[in-house]
matplotlib code that plots the C-alpha trace (Angstrom):
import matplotlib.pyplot as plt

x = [-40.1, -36.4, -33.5, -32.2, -29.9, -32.7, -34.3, -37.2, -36.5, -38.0, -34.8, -34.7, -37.7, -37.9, -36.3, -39.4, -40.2, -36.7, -36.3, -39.5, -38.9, -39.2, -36.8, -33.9, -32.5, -33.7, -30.7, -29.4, -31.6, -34.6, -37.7, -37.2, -37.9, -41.2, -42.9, -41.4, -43.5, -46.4, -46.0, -46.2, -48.6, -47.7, -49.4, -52.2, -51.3, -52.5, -53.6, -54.1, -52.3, -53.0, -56.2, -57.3, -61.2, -60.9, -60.3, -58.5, -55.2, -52.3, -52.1, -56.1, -56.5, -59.3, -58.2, -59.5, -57.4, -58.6, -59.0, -55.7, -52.6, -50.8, -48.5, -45.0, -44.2, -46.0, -44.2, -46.2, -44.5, -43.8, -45.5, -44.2, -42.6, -45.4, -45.6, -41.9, -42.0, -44.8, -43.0, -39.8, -41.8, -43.1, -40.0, -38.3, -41.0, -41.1, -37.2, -38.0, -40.1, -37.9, -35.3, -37.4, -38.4, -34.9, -34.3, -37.0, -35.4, -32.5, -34.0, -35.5, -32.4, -30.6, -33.4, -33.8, -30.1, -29.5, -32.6, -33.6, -29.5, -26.4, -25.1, -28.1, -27.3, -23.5, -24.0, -26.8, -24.5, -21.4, -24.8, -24.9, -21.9, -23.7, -26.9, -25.1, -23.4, -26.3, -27.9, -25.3, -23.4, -26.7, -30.1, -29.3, -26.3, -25.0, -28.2, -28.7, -25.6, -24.7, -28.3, -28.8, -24.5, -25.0, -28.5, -26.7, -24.0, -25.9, -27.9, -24.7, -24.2, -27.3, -27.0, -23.2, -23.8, -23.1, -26.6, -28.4, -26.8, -28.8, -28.9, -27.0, -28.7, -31.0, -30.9, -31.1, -30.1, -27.4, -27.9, -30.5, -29.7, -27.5, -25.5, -22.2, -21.7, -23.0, -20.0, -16.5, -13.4, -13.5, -15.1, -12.8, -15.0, -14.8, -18.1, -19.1, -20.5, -16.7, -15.4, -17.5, -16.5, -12.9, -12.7, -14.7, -15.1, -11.0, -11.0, -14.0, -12.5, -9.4, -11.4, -13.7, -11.0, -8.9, -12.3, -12.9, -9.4, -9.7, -12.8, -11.5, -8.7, -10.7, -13.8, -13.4, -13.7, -16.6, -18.6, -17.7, -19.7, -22.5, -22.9, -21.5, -23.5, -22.4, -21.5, -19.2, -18.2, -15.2, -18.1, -19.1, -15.5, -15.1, -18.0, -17.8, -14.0, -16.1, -19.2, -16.5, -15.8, -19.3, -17.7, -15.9, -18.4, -21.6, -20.0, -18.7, -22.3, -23.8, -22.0, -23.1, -26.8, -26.7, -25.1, -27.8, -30.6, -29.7, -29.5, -33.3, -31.7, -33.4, -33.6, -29.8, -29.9, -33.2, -31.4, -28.6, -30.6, -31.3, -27.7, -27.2, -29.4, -28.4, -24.8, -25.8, -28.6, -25.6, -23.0, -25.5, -26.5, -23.0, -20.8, -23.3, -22.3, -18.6, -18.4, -21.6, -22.6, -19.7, -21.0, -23.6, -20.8, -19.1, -22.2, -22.7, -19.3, -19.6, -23.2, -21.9, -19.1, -21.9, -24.1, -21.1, -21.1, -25.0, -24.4, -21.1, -22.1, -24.5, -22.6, -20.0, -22.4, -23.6, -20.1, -18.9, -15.8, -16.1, -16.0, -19.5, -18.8, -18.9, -19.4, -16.9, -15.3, -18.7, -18.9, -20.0, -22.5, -23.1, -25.4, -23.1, -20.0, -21.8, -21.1, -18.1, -19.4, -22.4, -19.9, -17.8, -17.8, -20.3, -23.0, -21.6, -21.7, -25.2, -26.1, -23.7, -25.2, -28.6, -28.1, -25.8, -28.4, -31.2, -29.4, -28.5, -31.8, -31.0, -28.1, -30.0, -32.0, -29.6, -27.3, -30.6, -31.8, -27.8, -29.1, -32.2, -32.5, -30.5, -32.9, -34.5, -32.0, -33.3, -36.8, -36.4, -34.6, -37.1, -40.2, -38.6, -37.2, -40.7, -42.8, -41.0, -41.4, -44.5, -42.5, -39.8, -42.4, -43.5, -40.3, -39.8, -42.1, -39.8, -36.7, -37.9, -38.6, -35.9, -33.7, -37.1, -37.1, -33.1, -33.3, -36.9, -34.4, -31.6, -33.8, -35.4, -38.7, -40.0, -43.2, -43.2, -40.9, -43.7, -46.2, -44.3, -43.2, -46.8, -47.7, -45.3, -46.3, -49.6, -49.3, -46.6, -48.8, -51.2, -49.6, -47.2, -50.8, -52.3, -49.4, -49.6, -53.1, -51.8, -48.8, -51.4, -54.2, -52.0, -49.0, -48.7, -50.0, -47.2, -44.2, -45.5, -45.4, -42.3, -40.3, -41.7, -39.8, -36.4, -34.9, -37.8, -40.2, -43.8, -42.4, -40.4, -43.3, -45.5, -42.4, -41.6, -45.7, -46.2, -43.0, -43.9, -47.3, -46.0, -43.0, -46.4, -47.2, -43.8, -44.1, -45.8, -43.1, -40.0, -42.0, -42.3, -38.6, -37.7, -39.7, -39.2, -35.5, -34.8, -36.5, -34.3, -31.5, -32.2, -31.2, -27.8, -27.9, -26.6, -29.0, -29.0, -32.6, -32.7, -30.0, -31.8, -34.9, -33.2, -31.4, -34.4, -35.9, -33.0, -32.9, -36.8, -35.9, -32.8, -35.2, -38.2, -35.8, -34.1, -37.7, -39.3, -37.3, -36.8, -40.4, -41.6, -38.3, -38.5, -42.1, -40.6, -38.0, -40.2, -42.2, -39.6, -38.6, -41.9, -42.2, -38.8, -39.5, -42.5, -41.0, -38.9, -41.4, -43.4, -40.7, -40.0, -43.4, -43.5, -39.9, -39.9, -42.5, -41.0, -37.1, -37.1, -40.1, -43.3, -45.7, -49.3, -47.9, -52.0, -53.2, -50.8, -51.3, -55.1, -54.8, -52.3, -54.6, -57.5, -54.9, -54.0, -58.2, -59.1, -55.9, -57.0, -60.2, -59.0, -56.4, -58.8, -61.6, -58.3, -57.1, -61.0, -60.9, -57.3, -58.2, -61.6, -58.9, -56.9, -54.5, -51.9, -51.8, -55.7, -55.9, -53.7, -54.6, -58.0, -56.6, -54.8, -58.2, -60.3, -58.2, -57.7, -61.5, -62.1, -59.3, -60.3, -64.1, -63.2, -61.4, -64.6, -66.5, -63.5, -63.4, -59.6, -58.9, -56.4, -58.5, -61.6, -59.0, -57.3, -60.2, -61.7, -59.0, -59.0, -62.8, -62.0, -59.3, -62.0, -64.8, -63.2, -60.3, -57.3]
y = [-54.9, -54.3, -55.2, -52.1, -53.8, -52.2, -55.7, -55.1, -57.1, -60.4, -62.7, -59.9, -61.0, -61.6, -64.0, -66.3, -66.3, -66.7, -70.2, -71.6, -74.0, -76.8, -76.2, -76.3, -79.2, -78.4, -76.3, -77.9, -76.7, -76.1, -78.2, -81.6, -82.3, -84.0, -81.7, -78.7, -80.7, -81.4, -77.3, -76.2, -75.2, -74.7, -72.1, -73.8, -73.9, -71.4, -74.1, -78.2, -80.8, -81.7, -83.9, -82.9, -80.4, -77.1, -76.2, -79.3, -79.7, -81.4, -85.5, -85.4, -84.9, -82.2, -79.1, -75.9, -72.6, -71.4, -74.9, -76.8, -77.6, -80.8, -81.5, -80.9, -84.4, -85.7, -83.5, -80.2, -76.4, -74.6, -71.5, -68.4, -70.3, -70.2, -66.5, -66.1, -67.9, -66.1, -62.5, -64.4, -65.7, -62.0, -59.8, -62.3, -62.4, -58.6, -58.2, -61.6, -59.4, -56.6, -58.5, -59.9, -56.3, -55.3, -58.5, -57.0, -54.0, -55.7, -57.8, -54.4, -52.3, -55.6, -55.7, -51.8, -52.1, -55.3, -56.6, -60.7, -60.1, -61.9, -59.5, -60.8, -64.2, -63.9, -62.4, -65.1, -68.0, -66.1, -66.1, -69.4, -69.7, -67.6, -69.2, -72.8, -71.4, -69.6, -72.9, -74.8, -72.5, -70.3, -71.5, -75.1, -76.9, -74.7, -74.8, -78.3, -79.1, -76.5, -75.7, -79.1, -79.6, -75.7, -77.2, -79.7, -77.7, -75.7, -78.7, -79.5, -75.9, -76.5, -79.4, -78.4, -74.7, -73.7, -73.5, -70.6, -69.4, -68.7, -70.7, -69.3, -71.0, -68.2, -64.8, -62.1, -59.0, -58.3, -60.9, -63.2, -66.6, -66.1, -63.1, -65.1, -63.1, -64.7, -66.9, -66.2, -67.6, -69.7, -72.8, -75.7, -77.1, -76.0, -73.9, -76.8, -74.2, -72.2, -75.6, -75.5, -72.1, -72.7, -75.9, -75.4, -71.9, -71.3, -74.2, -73.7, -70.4, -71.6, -74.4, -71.5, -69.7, -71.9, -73.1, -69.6, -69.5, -72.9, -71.2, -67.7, -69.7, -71.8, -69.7, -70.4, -74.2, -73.7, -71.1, -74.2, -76.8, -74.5, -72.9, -74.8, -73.0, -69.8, -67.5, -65.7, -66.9, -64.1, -61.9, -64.7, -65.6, -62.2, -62.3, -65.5, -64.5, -61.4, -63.4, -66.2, -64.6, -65.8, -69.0, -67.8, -64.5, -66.8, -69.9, -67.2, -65.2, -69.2, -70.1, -67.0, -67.6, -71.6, -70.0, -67.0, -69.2, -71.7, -68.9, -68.2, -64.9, -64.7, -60.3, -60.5, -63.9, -62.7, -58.9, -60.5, -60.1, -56.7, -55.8, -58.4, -56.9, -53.4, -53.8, -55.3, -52.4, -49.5, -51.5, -51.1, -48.2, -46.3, -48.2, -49.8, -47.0, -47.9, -51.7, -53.2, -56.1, -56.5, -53.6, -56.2, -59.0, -57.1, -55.9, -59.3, -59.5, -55.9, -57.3, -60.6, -58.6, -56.5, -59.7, -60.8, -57.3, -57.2, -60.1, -59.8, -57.4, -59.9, -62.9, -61.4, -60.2, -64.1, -65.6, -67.0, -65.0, -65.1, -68.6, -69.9, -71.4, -74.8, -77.1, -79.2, -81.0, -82.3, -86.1, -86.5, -88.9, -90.5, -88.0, -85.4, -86.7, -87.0, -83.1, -83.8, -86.6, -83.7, -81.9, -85.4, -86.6, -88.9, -86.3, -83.8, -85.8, -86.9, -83.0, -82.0, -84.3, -83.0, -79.2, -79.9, -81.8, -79.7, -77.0, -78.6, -78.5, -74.7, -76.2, -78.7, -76.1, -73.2, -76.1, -76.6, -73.0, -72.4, -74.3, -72.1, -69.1, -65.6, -64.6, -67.9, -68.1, -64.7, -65.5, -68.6, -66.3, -63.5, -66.4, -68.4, -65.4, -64.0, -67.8, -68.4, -65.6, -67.1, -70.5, -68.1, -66.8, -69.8, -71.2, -68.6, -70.5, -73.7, -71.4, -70.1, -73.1, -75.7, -74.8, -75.5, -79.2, -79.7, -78.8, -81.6, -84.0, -83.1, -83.7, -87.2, -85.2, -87.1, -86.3, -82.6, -82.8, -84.4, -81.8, -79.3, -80.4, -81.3, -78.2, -76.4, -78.2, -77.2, -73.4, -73.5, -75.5, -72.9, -69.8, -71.3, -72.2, -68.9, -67.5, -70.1, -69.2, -65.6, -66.6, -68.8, -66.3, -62.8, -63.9, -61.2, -58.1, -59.3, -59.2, -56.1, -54.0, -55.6, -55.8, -54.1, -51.0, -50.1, -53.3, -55.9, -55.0, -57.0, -60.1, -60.5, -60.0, -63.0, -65.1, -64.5, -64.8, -67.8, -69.7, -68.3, -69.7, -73.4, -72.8, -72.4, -75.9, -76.9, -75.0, -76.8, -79.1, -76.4, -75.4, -79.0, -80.4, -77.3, -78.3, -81.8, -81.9, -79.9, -82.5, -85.2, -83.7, -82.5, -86.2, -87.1, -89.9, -89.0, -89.8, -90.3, -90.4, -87.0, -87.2, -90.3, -88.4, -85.5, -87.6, -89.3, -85.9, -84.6, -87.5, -86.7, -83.2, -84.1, -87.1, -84.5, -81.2, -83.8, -85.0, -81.8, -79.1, -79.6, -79.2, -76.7, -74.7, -72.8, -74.2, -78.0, -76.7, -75.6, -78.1, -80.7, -78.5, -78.9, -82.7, -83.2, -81.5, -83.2, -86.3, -85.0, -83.6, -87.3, -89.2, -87.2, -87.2, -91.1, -91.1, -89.1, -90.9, -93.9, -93.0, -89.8, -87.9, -89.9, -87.8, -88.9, -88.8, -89.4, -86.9, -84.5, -85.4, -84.8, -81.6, -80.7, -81.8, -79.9, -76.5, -77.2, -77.6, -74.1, -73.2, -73.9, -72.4, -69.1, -69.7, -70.0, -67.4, -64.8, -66.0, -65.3, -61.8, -60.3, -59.4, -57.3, -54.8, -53.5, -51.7, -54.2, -52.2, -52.2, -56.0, -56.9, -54.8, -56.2, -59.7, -59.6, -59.1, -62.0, -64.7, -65.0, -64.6, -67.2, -69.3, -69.1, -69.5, -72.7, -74.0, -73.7, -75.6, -78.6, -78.2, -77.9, -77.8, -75.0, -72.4, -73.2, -72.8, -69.5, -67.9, -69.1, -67.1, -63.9, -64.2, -64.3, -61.7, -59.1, -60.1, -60.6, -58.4, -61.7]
z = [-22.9, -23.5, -21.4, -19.1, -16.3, -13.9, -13.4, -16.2, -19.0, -19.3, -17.7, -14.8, -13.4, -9.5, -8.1, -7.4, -10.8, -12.5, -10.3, -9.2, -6.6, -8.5, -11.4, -9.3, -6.6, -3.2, -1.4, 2.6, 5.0, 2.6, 3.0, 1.8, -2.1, -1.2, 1.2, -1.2, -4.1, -2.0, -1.0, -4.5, -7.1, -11.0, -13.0, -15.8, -18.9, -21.5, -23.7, -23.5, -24.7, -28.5, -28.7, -25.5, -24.9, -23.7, -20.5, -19.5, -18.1, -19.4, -19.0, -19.5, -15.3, -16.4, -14.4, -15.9, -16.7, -12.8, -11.1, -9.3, -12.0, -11.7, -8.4, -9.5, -8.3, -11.5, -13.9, -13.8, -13.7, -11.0, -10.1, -12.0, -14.7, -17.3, -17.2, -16.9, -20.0, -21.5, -20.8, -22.1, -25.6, -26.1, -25.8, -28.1, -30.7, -30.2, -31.6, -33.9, -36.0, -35.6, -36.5, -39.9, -40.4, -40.8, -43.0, -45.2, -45.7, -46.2, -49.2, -50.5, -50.3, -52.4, -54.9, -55.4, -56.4, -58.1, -59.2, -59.6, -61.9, -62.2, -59.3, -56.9, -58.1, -57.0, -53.8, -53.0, -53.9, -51.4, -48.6, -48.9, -46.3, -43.9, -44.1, -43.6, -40.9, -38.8, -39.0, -37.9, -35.6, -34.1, -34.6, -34.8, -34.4, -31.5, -29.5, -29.6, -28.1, -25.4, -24.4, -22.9, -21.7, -20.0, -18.4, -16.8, -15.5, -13.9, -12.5, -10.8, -9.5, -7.9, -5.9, -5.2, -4.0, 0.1, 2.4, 1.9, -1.5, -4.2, -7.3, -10.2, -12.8, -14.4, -15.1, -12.5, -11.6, -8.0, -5.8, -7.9, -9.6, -12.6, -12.0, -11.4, -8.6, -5.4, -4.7, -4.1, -4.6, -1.0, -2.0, -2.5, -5.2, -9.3, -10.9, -13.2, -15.3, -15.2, -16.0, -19.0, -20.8, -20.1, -21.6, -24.9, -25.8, -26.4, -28.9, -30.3, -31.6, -32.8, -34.8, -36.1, -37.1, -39.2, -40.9, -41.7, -43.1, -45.2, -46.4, -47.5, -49.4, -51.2, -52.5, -56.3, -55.2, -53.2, -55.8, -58.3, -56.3, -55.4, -58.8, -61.7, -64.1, -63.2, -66.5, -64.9, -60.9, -60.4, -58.6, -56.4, -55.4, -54.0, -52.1, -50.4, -49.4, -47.6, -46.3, -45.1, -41.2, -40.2, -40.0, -36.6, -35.8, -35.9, -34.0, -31.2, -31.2, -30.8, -28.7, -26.3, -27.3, -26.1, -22.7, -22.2, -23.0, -20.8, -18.0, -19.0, -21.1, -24.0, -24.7, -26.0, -28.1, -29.9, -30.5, -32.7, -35.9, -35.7, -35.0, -37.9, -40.5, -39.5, -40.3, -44.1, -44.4, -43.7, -45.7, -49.0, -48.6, -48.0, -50.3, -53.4, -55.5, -55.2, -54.5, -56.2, -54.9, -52.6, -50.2, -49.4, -48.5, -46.4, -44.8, -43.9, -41.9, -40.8, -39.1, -37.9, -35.5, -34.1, -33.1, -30.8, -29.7, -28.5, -26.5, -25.1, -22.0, -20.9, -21.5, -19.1, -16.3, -16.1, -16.7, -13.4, -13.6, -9.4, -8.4, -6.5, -3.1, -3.2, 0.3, -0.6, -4.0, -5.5, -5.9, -9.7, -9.7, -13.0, -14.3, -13.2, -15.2, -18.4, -18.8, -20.8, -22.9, -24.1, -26.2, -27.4, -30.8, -29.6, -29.5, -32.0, -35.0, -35.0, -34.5, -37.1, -40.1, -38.9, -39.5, -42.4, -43.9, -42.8, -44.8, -47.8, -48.4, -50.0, -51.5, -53.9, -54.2, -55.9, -57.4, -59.8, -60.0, -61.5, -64.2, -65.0, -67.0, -64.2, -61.6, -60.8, -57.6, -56.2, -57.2, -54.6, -52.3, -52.0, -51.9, -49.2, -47.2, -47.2, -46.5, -43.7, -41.3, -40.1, -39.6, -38.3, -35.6, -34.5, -33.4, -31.0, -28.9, -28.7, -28.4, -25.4, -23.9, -25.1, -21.8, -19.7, -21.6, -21.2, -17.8, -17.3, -18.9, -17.2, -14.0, -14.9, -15.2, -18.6, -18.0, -17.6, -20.6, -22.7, -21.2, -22.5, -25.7, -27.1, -25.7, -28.1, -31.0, -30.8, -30.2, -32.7, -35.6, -34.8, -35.5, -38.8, -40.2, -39.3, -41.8, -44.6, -44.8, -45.6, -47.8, -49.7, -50.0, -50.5, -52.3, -54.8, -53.1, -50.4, -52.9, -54.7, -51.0, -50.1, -53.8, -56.4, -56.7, -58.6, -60.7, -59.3, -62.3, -62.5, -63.9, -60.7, -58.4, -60.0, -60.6, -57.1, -55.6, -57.1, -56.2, -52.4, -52.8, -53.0, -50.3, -48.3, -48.4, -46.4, -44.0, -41.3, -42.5, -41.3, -38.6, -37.3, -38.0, -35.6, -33.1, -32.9, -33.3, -30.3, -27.6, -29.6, -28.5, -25.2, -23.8, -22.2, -24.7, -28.3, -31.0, -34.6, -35.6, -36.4, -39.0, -40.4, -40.7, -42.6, -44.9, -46.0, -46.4, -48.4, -50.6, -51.9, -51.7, -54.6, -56.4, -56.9, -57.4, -60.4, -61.9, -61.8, -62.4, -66.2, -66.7, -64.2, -63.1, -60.0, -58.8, -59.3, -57.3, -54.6, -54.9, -53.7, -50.8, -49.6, -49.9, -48.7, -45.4, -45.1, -45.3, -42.2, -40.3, -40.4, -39.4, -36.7, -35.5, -35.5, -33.9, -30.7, -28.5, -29.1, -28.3, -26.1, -25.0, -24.7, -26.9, -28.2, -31.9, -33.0, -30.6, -32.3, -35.7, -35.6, -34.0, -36.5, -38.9, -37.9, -38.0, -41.2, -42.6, -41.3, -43.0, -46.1, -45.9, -45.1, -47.7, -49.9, -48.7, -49.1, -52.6, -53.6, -52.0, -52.5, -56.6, -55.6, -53.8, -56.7, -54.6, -53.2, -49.7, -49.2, -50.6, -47.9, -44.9, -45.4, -46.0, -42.4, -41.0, -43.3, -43.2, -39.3, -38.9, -41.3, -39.8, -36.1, -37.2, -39.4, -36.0, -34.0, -36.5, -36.6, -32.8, -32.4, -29.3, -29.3, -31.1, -28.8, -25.5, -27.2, -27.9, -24.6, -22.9, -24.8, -24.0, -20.1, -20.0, -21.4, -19.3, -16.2, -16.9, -16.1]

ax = plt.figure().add_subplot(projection="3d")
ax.plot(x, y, z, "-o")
ax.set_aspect("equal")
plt.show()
């Protein structure tokens, strides 16, 4: 599914399934919002709430996958939106994985070249800035605070807009919601959503920009604080002055991400990787010969200019450029004014100590591996980079739907936000375990296909495989914190629970790192990633029903639970298997087929709910062909 500006791609969808009736305020003239409610009838889940048997609905009300879904009125979704979001959820897994492909290659073409060296080392310590800043400026820190302050803006569009114009608060193609060009320039009233761009994005960017300067300027500072045992830091200086613009290409190429994704965009957002990846791949490979290292740095800025690019067309096809009609200057209600106070200090600094902490998590982690013998930071590196994909995957489930949860919470709808968000958890427990399961089981034959060639000799492979195999053991962890942040934040209300969480993480993360490091290196150091997230993750978990959305923490946590058993079975069934294969490539084509049998077998027999329901469905799509 790719985007073509033809009305194919997954947020070009028709118009009655981009904005289902009940996802945005009732237009003059329309049927009122109760008979509209009582009118309606959402599309059934594909899977039940955690805790709940198959085949019924959400909120226990025992609907099956065919029978009658819950009236909108009591939180439900409206028709279309579930498979909107399902098309949505598969094109941006689709350039996910393209995306990780590419970062692959990326890893492969570095450690072809440099090795697990004192070159890797350098230019990992300079991708440090990067990887802070995509986490606070992209996949974080940037969503969490425009998603929900662009939801609301377009709420107000909506109730604001002249009788009979469409809504522009989703994606569509000429004349459907979203393309910024249905109004004109006749309406008294101001686009709250035009309001919006013009007051943040211009200084956003001149913040970005003097950070990046402060940044270039003071990179031997910086590589001193990151890296104090560095023999020799001159290398890393010069690639952190190189790897530095991402302070102001990332926070622009976020920025555009929060606003698509709010539109119900997602193709361009989820392409930024690729574009990303591409730009470091070309960099190496043209110029390692003659800069080293350095080719790979400036690869990094090279890529981060072409993420603003891939998103730029788009991002100007939806911006209201054209103001909508309005009926008249819109009285701000008091849920309407809050728009501002979204992007105050109010709200940013809780969301700021969250991602910074969130992501200081890798710098405890490469502040101790300095210490170790060269090569233990890029052993970390590769393991982590490779664990996480599944955790990566995952996500993509909860960054599709975020803007459906800011938008519930924009809209009072607490209910349908709860729906939605245990939903999430549980599809996405469900497919990180499916990949710890893997990561446990096939460790090494996964590093030797992906590494072992050139400078990554044997003795980085198991170094590497076994550090992977405990960054396994966190990952529901990751997977979890990313999910349960985003709901925190998706309330008008600023909260600091988050951050709380995360520092209480970070500090285990820092006590374990310091106990066990001496005596285990690299593992110790894994090892308190793991139980530092973990740590998160709970706290969360206990948090969010009790302070935003009304979850069944117990529910969730035994269907977690149950995930996480048949995960360790087929872990273990695969660890027991991958050595009778002696060629890496068999050993782990064949593992890719044992361990989700053994995993979705195990399910059955602990009757979790979402393998029974999932395999329920797959069952009735071939038989009945739906």
């Amino acid at each position: 599914m790719s985007e073509t500006g033809t009305g194919t791609g997954a947020e070009a969808l028709p118009q009655a399934e981009t904005l289902p009736p009940t996802e945005a305020l009732p237009q003059t003239g329309a049927l009122p919002p109760s008979e509209a409610r009582a009118h309606a009838e959402p599309a059934p889940p594909l899977l039940p709430a955690p805790g709940q048997p198959p085949g019924s609905g959400p909120g226990g009300r025992g609907t099956t996958a065919t029978g009658p879904a819950p009236d909108p009125a009591d939180g439900g979704e409206a028709p279309g939106l579930g498979a909107f979001l399902a098309r949505a959820a598969a094109a941006t897994a689709v350039l996910t994985v393209l995306g990780a492909a590419l970062g692959l290659v990326r890893d492969q073409a570095i450690a072809r070249y440099f090795g697990a060296s004192d070159a890797s080392d350098a230019f990992l310590i300079a991708w440090t800035v990067p990887e802070m800043a995509a986490t606070l400026l992209i996949e974080d820190g940037m969503a969490l605070l425009l998603v929900p302050a662009f939801s609301l803006a377009l709420t107000r569009r909506a109730a604001g807009r002249e009788p009979g114009q469409p809504d522009t608060g989703s994606a569509g193609g000429t004349g459907e919601p979203g393309d910024g060009k249905a109004g004109s320039a006749e309406g008294p009233g101001p686009d709250p959503v035009r309001e919006l761009v013009a007051v943040t994005l211009p200084r956003l960017c001149l913040l970005l920009t003097s950070g990046a300067a402060l940044l270039m300027a003071g990179a031997p500072w910086v590589v001193g604080v990151l890296a104090p045992g560095l023999a020799d830091p001159g290398l890393a200086v010069d690639c952190t002055r190189l790897t530095a613009v991402t302070v102001l290409t990332f926070g622009i190429t976020g920025y555009f991400s929060a606003a698509l994704r709010a539109h119900r965009s997602f193709l361009p957002p989820a392409g930024v990787y690729v574009a990303y990846n591409v730009g470091i791949i070309g960099m190496t490979l043209a110029l390692h010969s003659v800069w080293g290292v350095r080719a790979a740095a400036a690869g990094v800025a090279v890529g981060s200019l072409l993420m603003i690019v891939t998103q730029l067309p788009t991002f100007l096809r939806l911006l209201p450029l054209a103001r909508p009609r309005l009926r008249r200057p819109v009285r701000r209600g008091p849920r309407a004014a809050r728009t501002a106070p979204l992007l105050g200090m109010t709200v940013l600094a809780p969301i700021v100590v969250f991602v910074v902490s969130r992501q200081s998590q890798v710098l405890v982690e490469r502040f101790l591996a300095s210490t170790l013998p060269a090569g233990a930071i890029s052993h970390l590196n590769y393991a982590q980079k490779v664990a996480q994909m599944p955790m990566v995957l995952s996500l993509m489930i909860c960054t599709v739907t975020f803007p459906v949860v800011a938008r519930a919470m924009a809209d009072g709808q607490r209910e349908k936000a709860r729906r939605r968000v245990e939903r999430d958890l549980a599809l996405a427990g469900m497919v990180v375990l499916l990949g710890t399961a893997v990561v446990l089981g096939y460790a090494p034959q996964i590093i030797d296909v992906l590494f072992q060639r050139g400078a990554f000799d044997a003795a980085d492979t198991e170094a590497t495989a076994q550090v992977m195999r405990v960054y396994a053991a966190g990952l529901l962890g990751h997977c979890l914190v990313g999910a349960l942040s985003r709901p925190f934040f998706s309330s008008t209300r600023p909260t600091w629970f988050p951050a709380f969480a995360m520092g209480t993480g970070l500090l285990v993360t820092m006590g374990a790192g310091y106990a066990l490091t001496y005596r285990f290196g690299v593992d110790g150091i894994a090892t308190a990633n793991a139980l530092g997230i973990s740590t998160t993750a709970l706290l969360l978990l206990m948090g969010l029903g009790t302070r935003v959305v009304p979850i069944r923490a117990r529910a969730v946590a035994v269907s977690l639970g149950r995930l996480a058993g048949a995960a360790l079975v087929a872990g273990a069934a695969g660890w027991a298997a991958a050595p009778v294969l002696p060629d890496p490539v068999l050993s782990l084509a064949a593992g890719c087929l044992l361990v989700p049998a053994v995993f979705f077998m195990t399910g059955l027999a602990l009757r979790s709910p979402e393998v029974v329901s999932l395999l329920a469905l797959i069952r009735r799509r071939f038989t009945d062909g739906r």
